[in-house]
NUVEXBA-479092 format. One record per residue: residue in one letter; x, y, z of N, C-alpha, C in turn. Coordinates in pm, whole numbers, plus 32768, in hexadecimal, padded with zeros to 4 digits. Example, Ala and Ser with C-alpha at 12.3 -4.5 7.8 and 13.67 -1.06 7.14 Angstrom:
% NUVEXBA-479092
a85277DC7830C84CE7E3E830C85287EB6830C s85057F1F82C485577F9682CA850A80038313 
//
This chain:
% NUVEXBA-479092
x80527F8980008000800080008057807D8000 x80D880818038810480EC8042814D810D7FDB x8166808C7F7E81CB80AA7F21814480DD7E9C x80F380D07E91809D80D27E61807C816A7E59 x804981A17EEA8053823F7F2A80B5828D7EEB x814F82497F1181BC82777EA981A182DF7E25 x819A825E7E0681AE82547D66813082AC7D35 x808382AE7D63802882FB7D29805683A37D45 x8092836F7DCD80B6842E7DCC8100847E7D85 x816D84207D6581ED84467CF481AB846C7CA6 x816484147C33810A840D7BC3809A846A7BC7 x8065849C7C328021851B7C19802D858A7C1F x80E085BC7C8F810086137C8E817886407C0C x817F85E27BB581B386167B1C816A86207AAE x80ED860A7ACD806485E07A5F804686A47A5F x8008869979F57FD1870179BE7F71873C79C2 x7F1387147A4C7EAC87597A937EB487A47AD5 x7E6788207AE57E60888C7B267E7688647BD3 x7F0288D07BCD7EF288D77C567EAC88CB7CBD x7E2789147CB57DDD88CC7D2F7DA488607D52 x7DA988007CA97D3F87987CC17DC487267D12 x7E4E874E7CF07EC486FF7D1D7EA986E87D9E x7EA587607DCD7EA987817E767E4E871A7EBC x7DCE874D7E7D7D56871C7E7F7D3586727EC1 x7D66862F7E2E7D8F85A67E3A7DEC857E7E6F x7E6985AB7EBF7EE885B07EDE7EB485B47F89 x7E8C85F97FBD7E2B860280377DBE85B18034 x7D46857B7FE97D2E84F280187D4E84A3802C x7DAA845D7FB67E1E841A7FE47E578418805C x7EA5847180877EF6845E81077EA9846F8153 x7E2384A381BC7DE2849F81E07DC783F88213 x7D8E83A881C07D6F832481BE7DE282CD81E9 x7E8882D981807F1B828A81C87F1982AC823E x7F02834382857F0C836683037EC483018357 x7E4682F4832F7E0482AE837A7E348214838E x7E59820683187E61814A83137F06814E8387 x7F51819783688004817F83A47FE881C5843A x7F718233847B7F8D827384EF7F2682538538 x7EA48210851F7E3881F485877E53818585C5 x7E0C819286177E17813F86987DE780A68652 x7E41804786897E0A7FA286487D747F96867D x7D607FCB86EF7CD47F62871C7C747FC786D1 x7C72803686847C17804F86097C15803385C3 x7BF67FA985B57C187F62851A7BBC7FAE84C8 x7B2F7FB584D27ABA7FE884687AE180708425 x7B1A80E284777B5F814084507BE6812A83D9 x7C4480A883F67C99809A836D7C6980678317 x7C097FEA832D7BF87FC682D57B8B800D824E x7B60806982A07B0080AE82527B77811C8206 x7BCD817C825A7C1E81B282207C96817A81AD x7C8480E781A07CE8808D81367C6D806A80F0 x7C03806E80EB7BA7805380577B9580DD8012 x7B90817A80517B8081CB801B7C0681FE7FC5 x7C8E81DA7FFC7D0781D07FBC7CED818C7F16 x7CEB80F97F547CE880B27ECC7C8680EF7E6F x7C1E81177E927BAB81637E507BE981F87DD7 x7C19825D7E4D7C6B82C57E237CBD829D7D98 x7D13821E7DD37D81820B7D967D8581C87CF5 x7CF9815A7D1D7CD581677C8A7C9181917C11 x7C4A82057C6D7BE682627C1D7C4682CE7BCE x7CD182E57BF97CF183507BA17D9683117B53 
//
């Protein structure tokens, strides 16, 4: 997942979309890794919900 995180961020911060929509998507993104690498284990429902909206993000754009 993280190498994954990586790599979409690279790939969108050299892509040719307007600055804000970068940001935009660049902050949901991390938003969600935050969640999956810094919440507490015994919230599982909280990561796991925050790692389907990732994969979601990640393959919608």
């Amino acid at each position: 997942m993280a190498l994954q995180y990586s790599m979409r961020a690279r790939i969108t911060w050299i892509s040719a979309v307007p600055e804000a929509e970068k940001v935009r998507y660049l902050t949901e993104m991390t938003e969600r890794v935050e969640v999956l690498f810094f919440e507490r284990r015994w919230r599982l429902s909280v990561i796991l919900r925050a790692q389907t909206e990732l994969q979601q993000l990640m393959s919608s754009h």
